[in-house]
LONULUM-789374 format. One record per residue (C-alpha): residue in one letter; z negated, x, y. Coordinates in steps of 0.1 Angstrom, whole numbers, plus 5000, padded with zeros to 4 digits. Layout:
% residues N
aZXY;...
//
This chain:
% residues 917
x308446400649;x309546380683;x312446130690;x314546240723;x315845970747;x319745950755;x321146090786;x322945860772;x334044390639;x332244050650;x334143740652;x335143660688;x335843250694;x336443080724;x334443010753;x332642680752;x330842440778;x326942460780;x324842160782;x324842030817;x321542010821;x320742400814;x320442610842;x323142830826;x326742720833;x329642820821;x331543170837;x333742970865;x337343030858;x338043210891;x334743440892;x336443790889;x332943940880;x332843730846;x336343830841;x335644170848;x332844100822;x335244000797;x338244260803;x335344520793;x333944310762;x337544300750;x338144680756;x334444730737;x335644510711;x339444630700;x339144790674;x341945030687;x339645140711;x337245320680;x333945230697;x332645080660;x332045230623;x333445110591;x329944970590;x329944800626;x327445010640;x328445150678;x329345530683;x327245720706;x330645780720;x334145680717;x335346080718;x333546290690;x333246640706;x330446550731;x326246740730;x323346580746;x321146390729;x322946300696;x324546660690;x328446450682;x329246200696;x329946030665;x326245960654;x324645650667;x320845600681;x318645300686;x319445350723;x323245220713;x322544900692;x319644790714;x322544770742;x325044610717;x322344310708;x322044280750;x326144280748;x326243980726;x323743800744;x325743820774;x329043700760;x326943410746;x326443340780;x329543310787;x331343190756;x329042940744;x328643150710;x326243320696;x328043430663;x327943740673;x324943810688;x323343730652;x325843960638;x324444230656;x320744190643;x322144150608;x323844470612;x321044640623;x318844540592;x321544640569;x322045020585;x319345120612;x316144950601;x315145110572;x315044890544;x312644870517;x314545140493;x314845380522;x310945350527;x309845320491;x306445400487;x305045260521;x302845040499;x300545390494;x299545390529;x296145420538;x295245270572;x292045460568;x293945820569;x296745780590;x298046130588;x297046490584;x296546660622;x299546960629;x299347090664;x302747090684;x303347450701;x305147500733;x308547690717;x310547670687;x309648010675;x306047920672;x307047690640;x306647610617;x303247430621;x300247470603;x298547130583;x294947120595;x293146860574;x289846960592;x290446790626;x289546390621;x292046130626;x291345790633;x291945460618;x295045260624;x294044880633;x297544760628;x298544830596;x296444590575;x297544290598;x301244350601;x300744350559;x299044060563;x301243850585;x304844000567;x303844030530;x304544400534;x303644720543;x307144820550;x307744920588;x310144720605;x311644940635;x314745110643;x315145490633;x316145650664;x319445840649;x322245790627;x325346020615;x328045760613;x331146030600;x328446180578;x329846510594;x326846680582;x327246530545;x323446480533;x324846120525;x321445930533;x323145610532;x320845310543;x319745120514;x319545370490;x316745620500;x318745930481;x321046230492;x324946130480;x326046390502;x329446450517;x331746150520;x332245780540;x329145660547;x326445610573;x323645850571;x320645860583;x319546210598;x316546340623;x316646630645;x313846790669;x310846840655;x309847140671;x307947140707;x308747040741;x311247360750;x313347260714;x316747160733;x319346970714;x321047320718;x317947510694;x317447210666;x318047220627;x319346890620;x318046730585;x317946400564;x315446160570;x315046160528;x314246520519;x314946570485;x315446960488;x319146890480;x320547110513;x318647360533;x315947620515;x313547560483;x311747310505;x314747150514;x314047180554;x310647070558;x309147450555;x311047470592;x308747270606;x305447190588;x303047490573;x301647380540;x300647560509;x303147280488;x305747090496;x306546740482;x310046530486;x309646260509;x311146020536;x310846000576;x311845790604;x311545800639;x311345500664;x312545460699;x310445220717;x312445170749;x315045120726;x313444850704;x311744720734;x315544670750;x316244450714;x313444190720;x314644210757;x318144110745;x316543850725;x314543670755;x317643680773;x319943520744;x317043270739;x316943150775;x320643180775;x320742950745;x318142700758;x320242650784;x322942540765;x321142310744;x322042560715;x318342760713;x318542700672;x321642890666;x319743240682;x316343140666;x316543330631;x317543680651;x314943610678;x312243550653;x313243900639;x313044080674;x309743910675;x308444060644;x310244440659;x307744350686;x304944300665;x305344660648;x306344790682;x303044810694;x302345130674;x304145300704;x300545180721;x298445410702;x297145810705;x299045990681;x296446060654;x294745750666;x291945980684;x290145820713;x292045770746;x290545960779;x288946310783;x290546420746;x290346790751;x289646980718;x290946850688;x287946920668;x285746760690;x287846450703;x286346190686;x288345930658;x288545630669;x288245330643;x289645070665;x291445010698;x289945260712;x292745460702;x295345220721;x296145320757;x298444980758;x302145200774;x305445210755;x304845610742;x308045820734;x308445750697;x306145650672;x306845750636;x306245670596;x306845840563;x305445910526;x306446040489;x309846010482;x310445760450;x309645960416;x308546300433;x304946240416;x302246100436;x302445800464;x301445850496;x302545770533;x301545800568;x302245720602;x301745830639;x302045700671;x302445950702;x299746040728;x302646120756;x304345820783;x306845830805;x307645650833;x311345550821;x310245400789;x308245130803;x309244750799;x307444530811;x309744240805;x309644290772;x306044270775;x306143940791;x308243810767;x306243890737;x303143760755;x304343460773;x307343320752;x306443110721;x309843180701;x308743600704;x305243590701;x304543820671;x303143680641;x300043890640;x296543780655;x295844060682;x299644080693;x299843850720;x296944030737;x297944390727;x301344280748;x299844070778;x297144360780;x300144630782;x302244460808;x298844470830;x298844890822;x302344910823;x302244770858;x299145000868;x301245330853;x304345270879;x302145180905;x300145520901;x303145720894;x304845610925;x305745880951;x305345830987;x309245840988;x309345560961;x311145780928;x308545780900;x306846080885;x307046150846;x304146030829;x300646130814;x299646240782;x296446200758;x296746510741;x297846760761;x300547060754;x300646780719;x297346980703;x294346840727;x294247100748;x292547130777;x294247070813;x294847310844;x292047170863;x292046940889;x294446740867;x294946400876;x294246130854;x294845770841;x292545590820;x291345960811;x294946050802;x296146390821;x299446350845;x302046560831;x305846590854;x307746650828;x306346490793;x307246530764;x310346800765;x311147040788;x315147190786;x315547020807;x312746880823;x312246480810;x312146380847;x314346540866;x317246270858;x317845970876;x319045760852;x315445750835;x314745590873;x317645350868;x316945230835;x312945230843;x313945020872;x316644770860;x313544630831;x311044620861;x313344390882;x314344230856;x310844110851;x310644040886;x313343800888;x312143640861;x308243610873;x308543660909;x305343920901;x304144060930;x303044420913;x306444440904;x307944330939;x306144570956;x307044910938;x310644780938;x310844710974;x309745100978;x312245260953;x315545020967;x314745150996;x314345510987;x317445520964;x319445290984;x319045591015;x320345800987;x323845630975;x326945660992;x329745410989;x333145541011;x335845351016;x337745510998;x336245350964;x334145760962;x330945690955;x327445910945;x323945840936;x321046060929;x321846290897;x319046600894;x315746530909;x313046800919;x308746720920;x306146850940;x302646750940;x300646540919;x299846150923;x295946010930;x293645990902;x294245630893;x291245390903;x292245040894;x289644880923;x291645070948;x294745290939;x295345570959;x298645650983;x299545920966;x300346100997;x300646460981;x303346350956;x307446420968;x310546400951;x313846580965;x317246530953;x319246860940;x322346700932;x324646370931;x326746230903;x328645960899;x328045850864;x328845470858;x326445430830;x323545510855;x325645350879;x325745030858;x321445010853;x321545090893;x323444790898;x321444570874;x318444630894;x319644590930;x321644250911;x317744140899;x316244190932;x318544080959;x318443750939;x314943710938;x314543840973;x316943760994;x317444111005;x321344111017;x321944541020;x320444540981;x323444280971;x325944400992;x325144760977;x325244650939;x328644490948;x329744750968;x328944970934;x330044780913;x333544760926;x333645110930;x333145160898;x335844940885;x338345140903;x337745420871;x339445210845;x340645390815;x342245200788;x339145200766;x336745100795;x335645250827;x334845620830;x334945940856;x336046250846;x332446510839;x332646890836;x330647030810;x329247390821;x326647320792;x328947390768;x328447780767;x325147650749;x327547620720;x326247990712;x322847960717;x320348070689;x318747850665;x315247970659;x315248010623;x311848180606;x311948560590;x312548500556;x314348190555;x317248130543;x319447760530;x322247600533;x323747310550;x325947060529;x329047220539;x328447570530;x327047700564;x324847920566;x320947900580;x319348180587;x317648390614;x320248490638;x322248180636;x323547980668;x324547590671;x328047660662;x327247880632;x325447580615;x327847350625;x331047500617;x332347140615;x332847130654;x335747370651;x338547130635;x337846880665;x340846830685;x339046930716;x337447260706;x340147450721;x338947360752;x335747440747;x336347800729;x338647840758;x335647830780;x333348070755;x335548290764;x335348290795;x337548040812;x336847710832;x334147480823;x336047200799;x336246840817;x335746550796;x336546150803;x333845980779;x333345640768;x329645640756;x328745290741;x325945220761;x327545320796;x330045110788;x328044820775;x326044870804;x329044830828;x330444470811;x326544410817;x326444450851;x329244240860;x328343980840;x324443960853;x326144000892;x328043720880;x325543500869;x323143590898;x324543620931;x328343460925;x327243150903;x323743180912;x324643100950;x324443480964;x320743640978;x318843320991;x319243431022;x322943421032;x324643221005;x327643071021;x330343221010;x333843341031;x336543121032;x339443151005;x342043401019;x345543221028;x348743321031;x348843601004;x352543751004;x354444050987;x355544271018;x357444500997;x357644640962;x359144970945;x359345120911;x355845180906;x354445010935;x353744640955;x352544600988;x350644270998;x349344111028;x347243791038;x345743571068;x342243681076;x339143491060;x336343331078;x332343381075;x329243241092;x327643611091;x331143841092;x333943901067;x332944271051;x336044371028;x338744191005;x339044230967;x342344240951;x343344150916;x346244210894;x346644010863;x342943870866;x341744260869;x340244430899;x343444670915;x341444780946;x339344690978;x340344671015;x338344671044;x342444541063;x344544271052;x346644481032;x346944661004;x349844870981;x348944850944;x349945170929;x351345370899;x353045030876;x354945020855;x359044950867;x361144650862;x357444470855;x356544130873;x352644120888;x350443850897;x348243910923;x344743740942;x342943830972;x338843700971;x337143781007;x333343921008;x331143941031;x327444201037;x325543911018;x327244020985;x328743650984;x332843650973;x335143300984;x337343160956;x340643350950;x343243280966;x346343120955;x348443370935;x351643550942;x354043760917;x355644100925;x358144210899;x358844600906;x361844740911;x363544910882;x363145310877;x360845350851;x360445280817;x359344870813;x358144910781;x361144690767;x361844750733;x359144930726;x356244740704;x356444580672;x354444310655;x352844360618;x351944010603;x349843920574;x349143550555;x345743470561;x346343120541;x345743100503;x347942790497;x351442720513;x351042340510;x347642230527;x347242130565;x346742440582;x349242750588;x346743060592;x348343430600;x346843750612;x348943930642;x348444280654;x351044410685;x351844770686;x352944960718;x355345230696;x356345430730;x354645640751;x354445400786;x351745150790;x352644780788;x350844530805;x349744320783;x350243980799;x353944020802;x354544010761;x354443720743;x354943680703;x356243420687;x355643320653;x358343020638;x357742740614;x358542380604;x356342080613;x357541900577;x356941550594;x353641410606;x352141410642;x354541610669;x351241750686;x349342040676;x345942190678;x345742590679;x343042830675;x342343180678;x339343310653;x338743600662;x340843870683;x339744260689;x340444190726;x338343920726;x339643560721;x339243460758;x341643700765;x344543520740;x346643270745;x348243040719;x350542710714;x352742550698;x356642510714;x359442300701;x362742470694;x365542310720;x368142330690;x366042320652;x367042610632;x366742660596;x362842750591;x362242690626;x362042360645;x358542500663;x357442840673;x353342970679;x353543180708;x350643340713;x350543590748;x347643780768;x345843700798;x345143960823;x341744040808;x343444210784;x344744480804;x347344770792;x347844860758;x348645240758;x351245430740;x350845420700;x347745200706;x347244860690;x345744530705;x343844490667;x343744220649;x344343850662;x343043560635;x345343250645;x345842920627;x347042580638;x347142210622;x349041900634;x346641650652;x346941390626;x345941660598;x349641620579;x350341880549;x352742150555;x355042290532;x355342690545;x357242800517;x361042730537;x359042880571;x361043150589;x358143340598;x356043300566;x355443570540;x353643620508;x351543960523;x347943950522;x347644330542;x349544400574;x352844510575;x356044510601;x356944190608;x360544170618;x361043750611;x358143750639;x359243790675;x357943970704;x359043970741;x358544180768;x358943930801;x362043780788;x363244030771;x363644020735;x362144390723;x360844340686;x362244090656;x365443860646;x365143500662;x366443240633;
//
């Protein structure tokens, strides 16, 4: 079971002070980098934007026509919630709350960790017979794979403990992959361990399973319960496994960087909370990424538990019967299955996976589950299993290391996945053969940079955190290395590494005295300039400038970061990619001689078929026309994605920038900051444009660039002092602030603001929304008023957000004359809405107050036909009077949203939706 890496509705409240004492403060109201941070949680958050399920799990991707590693974009992996939980962590940061940070782990529980129905007869599992040995074979067509009961197995060492300390032999990890659409239709909803088939629902679903050359492109997608409903007699399982019988049964799949990225989330959210004197309101979910820890470490073991070093022959490779078995990395999956309830017979096994690479590693999680009371795993041996594998996780960078500073793939224990012997001269670690490219091939595992980035960002994290000096010293190498590899213009263009190409082989490791590894290059083909990478690349330069003091690191993640910022989309930040891939859409699916099934929806499977022919489904997407346009035989389609955990990665980076070098006092080196920019002015403004000017800053080192906001939002950097914000909207008033930089990566306070209105010639947006209201309030006589508000943009021109306000009109009915208002929750997250109460000049009837609740610039634009979600308000008078709502103007009886016209919206001071009383 081979689980592939990615290429790849919680309540919002307002922000709140931490303790003073905690070394976390709260996000200074004129830091643009925590308000960047929140302008992308809100745009995560709306649910407008479609980045959750009905069930509130993340999409891979906002846009559902989209290959890589989930095959549609519309399925979810580990790889997506691990970055969600790291999300909420962050905003608790810089909120104060932690609601939904726990929401995420309880949402995970309920959908991707299997529950106990889903994984009924784990109780059958014998620790003493993990699994049956099946060779894995280098292509698709040599499958399906042949049981070989003859070739021992070892003993697993974990499984009695974990039993022991959980009351359970239930495996508590993520499975890697869920379809969220249940496009396929095998309806394996969570929580139920059956086949419903097609309808709503999240299902669970698994996909390669056969060799290292299986692309996404050549796999037979299947339900993790098999219970022969859909595919051939044997349901699917005949594709990949040769037995003489087949038997219904369950399967999942774990992704360890993913779940190691969950209990990194959770030290993060614990020392976030500590800090603010709140560490009990995180400790129920961090207890649970503990125990994820705890069963993580199955990830540290040989796949059939055979001896680690020299395992050549799988005959004669010995079983091991205790850690000898346990080479102490974070493998590429690990994985656990058995009878399916009532199919006769209970059984289950598990595996680990003989096969590491260098991008999985995390030795901050390590740490963590080693060093940190509230994550130390409950077991006996974890603690030591973790502190040991942050020691070998350290030794497997260093030795993978090329003299240029990129890291090679990985090594494997079992090599070509059936023991097999090595080309010799084969390098080793800890008796494990180096392998370039483990684990799959199409296209080569390390030939992308982001598995660098992401590798990276968790080893610097560590290093910020420990100040290790292992960890300081492959850093300093790679910065350097990748750094000489990134371009930044002026211009905002920017590029990184993309493809990367390997020659040579690294030292035999020797521990005593590691070699140089002076045979072992890495060349760059291409350069991209994808912001999720982009976003990890900056999280690592972030970590080590502020541990190091190194000034060109910081100035480069800012210089990044910023440029990034400039591709804002209404749903987030993204560049345009061209897909050339996509004529893969007709590649063959090796299918056996002989066999022949079904999928839910009719298709056929059978030899001969392509990816398209067994998922017919992709041709009612609204963007297949581009792509059939392209099969035959025009331009390569170009796509603007929003995958979840780019974007999660983006609001990431600015909000760990934030806290490190603009809260955290810049790189320890140069920390003074510029002076504030004076004299900001409006030089000259059109239809769709203003032009801006200002008095030059000051610096100790040298003034590098200004930043320029509109509306709280990033517009554009200037290396001058001046700038002409382009393409606004007309007739539309702007506010605007400059914040200097200089090469230390430290930013001055903003300046004092300025507003631009444009000039009229375009459409303002005037008229054009309409407010839907619902009564959130079960009586109409108690002491608060609560209403749910949703604004709609019903014309085709973007409105800026913080020019509308909506007004909602009541009477006070006596009692105190002030007010206390709240915002619950709001898609666009509540620090990004507004809210009080106004008296009426002249009282009207139903009216002698009005809530009017407007937008920050966080919010941003709301796009034609799009809607900001739902906004939770309520108020009370101060002294906690009774109204009496029933003679309001605004108030009505619905319970489900519906147009509003008795509530009333303006665009600036326009009147554009409702009847005033």
């Amino acid at each position: 079971m081979l689980a592939m890496g990615l290429a790849q509705g919680t309540a919002v409240a307002k922000p709140t002070a931490p303790a003073a004492s905690g070394g976390t403060r709260a996000a200074a109201a004129n830091d643009p980098y925590t308000q960047a941070f929140l302008t992308q949680y809100g745009k995560i958050k709306a649910a407008a934007n479609g980045y959750f399920s009905p069930e509130g799990l993340p999409y891979h991707s906002v846009e559902t026509l989209m290959v890589e590693a989930p095959d549609h974009g519309h399925e979810t992996t580990s790889e997506a919630v691990s970055f969600w939980m790291w999300l909420e962590a962050a905003y608790g940061r810089v909120t104060g709350n932690w609601a939904p940070f726990n929401a995420a782990w309880t949402v995970a529980e309920k959908t991707i960790i299997p529950q106990h129905a889903d994984q009924s007869t784990s109780g059958s599992y014998n620790p003493g017979a993990p699994a049956t040995y099946a060779p894995e074979h280098p292509l698709p067509n040599n499958y399906p794979s042949a049981l070989d009961g003859s070739v021992p197995v070892g003993t697993d060492p974990l499984a009695t403990e974990l039993a022991s300390s959980y009351g359970t032999m239930d495996v508590y990890g993520m499975h890697w992959l869920m379809d969220l659409d249940n496009i396929y239709g095998y309806g394996n909803k969570p929580g139920t361990g059956g086949e419903s088939g097609p309808g709503a629902g999240a299902s669970y679903i698994n996909t390669y399973q056969r060799g290292a050359q299986e692309s996404v492109w050549e796999t037979v997608p299947q339900p993790t319960t098999d219970l022969f409903n859909y595919g051939g007699r044997n349901g699917y399982l005949d594709l990949f496994v040769g037995d003489a019988s087949y038997a219904k049964q369950w399967k999942y799949t774990n992704a360890p960087d993913a779940d190691a990225r969950a209990v990194q989330a959770a030290y993060w959210a614990f020392r976030w909370a500590s800090d603010q004197g709140k560490a009990s309101e995180v400790a129920a979910s961090v207890a649970k990424a503990a125990k994820m820890g705890d069963y993580l470490r199955y990830a540290m073991f040989d796949k059939y538990f055979k001896r680690i070093g020299d395992c050549t022959d799988p005959g004669s490779c010995p079983a091991a019967s205790g850690r000898d078995s346990q080479h102490y990395l974070l493998s590429w999956y690990y994985a656990w299955g058995g009878a399916a309830a009532g199919s006769g017979g209970g059984w289950a096994w598990r595996i680990g996976d003989s096969a590491s690479h260098q991008g999985y590693q995390n030795p901050l999680s390590a740490w963590a589950l080693s060093n940190v009371p509230a994550l130390t795993p409950k077991s006996a041996t974890a603690r030591g299993d973790w502190s040991k594998s942050l020691t070998r996780q350290l030794e497997f960078l260093t030795w993978l290391q090329s003299s240029e500073g990129a890291f090679a793939g990985g090594c494997t224990n079992s090599w070509e996945g059936r023991y097999g012997k090595p080309p010799a001269g084969t390098p080793t670690f800890y008796g494990m053969a180096y392998d370039w490219q483990p684990v799959y091939h199409d296209p080569p595992s390390n030939n992308w940079f982001g598995f660098q980035a992401w590798g990276m960002e968790r080893v610097a994290a560590y290093y910020y955190v420990t100040g290790n000096a292992s960890a300081k010293a492959v850093l300093s190498k790679w910065v350097a290395w990748a750094s000489g590899e990134t371009t930044v213009g002026a211009d905002g263009t920017f590029r990184f590494p993309s493809t990367l190409s390997w020659t040579g082989r690294p030292d035999t490791w020797n521990a005593a005295s590691p070699g140089k590894n002076a045979g072992l290059h890495v060349s760059v083909v291409d350069y991209a300039n994808d912001v999720g990478v982009g976003a990890a690349y900056v999280k690592t330069l972030t970590y080590y400038a502020a541990k190091s003091g190194d000034k060109k690191a910081a100035a480069l993640a800012k210089a990044l970061l910023d440029a990034m910022a400039l591709n804002t989309t209404a749903k987030g930040i993204s560049v345009p990619e061209t897909r050339k891939d996509y004529n893969r859409f007709k590649d063959e699916v090796y299918i056996p001689a002989g066999w022949s099934g079904t999928m839910p929806n009719g298709d056929t499977v059978k030899p001969g078929a392509t990816f398209i022919d067994i998922r017919s489904w992709y041709k009612r997407d609204p963007d297949w026309p581009k792509v059939q346009a392209y099969l035959d035989g025009g331009a390569a389609p170009t796509f603007t994605y929003h995958r979840f955990w780019a974007q999660a990665a983006l609001a990431l980076a600015f909000a760990i920038y934030a806290e490190l070098l603009v809260e955290g006092g810049g790189t320890g080196g140069d920390t003074e900051a510029p002076t504030t920019p004076a004299g900001l002015t409006v030089t000259a403004t059109t239809s769709n444009s203003v032009s801006l000017s200002w008095s030059a800053s000051t610096d100790n080192v040298g003034v590098t660039g200004y930043d320029v906001y509109r509306n709280g939002v990033l517009a554009g950097n200037a290396t001058t002092r001046t700038f002409t914000d382009t393409n606004l909207a007309a007739a539309t008033a702007y506010s605007y602030t400059v914040a200097a930089r200089d090469a230390g990566g430290n930013t001055s306070a903003l300046s004092a603001p300025v507003t631009a209105t444009t000039k009229p010639g375009g459409s303002t947006g005037t008229g054009a929304v309409k407010v839907q209201y619902k009564n959130n309030d079960s009586s109409a006589t108690d002491n608060q008023i609560r209403l749910g508000l949703q604004l709609l943009n019903t014309g085709s021109a973007p409105i800026d957000l913080s020019t509308v306000k909506i007004r909602y009109w009541f009477t006070s009915d006596g009692g105190s004359s002030t007010f206390g208002t709240y915002c619950d929750y709001a898609a666009l997250g509540s620090a990004n809405i507004t809210h009080k109460v106004v008296a009426v000049a002249g009282p009207k009837t139903g009216a002698d107050r009005y809530l009017e609740v407007g937008f920050t610039g966080g919010a941003g634009t709301l796009a034609g036909g799009a809607s900001t979600g739902e906004l939770q308000l309520r108020l009370n008078k101060s002294d906690w009077s009774n109204f009496n709502e029933n003679d309001d103007y605004s108030h009505a009886a619905n319970t489900t949203y519906s147009d509003a016209s008795k509530v009333t919206a303006y665009v600036g001071t326009t009147l554009a939706w409702g009847i005033e009383p």
